[in-house]
N, C-alpha and C positions, 0 to 999 in steps of 0.2 A: 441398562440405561443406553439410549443410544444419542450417537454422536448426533449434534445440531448440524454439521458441515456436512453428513453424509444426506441428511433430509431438507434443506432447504433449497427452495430454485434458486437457480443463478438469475441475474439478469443480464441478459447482453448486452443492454448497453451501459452497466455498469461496468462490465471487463473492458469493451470497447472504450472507455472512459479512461479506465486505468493504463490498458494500452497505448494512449494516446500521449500520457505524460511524460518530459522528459526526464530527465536523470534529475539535476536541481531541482524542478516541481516536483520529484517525488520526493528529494530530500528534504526541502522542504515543508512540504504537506506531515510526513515523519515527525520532524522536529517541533511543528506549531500548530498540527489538530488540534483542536479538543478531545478532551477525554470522552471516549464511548464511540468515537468515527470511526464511522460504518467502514471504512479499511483496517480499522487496526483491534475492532472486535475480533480477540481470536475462537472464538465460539461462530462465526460466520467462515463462510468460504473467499470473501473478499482478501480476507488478511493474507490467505497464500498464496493466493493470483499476486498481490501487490509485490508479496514478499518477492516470491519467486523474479517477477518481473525487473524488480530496485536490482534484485543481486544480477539477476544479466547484463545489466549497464551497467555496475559496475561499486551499485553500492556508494556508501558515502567515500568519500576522501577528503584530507586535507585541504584541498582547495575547493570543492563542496560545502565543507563545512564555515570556510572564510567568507565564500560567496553568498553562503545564506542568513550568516549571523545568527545572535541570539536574541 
């Protein structure tokens, strides 16, 4: 079986998208997708660009989490 994230193109300017977001937008975006976005499908290569990316800024916190609501 092979991996779907080793065989699918990227798009650039879908990283370029994700790069673009800030910490809150991505917390965000996290917290109040829908189910099945194309960031958080982990069967896609999106979800570890995004991940990777959240966690260098720094990830959710406390005051991320107030800021965003539910």
């Amino acid at each position: 079986m092979t991996d779907a994230t080793s065989t699918e193109s990227i798009d650039g300017r879908t990283v370029d998208r994700i790069h673009s977001l800030s910490r809150e937008e991505m917390a965000s975006l996290w917290r109040f997708a829908p189910a099945g976005h194309l960031y958080f499908d982990t069967t896609r290569p999106y979800y570890e660009i995004f991940r990777k990316r959240f966690d260098e800024l720094g990830g959710f916190s406390p005051a991320i989490s107030k800021a965003i609501g539910w």
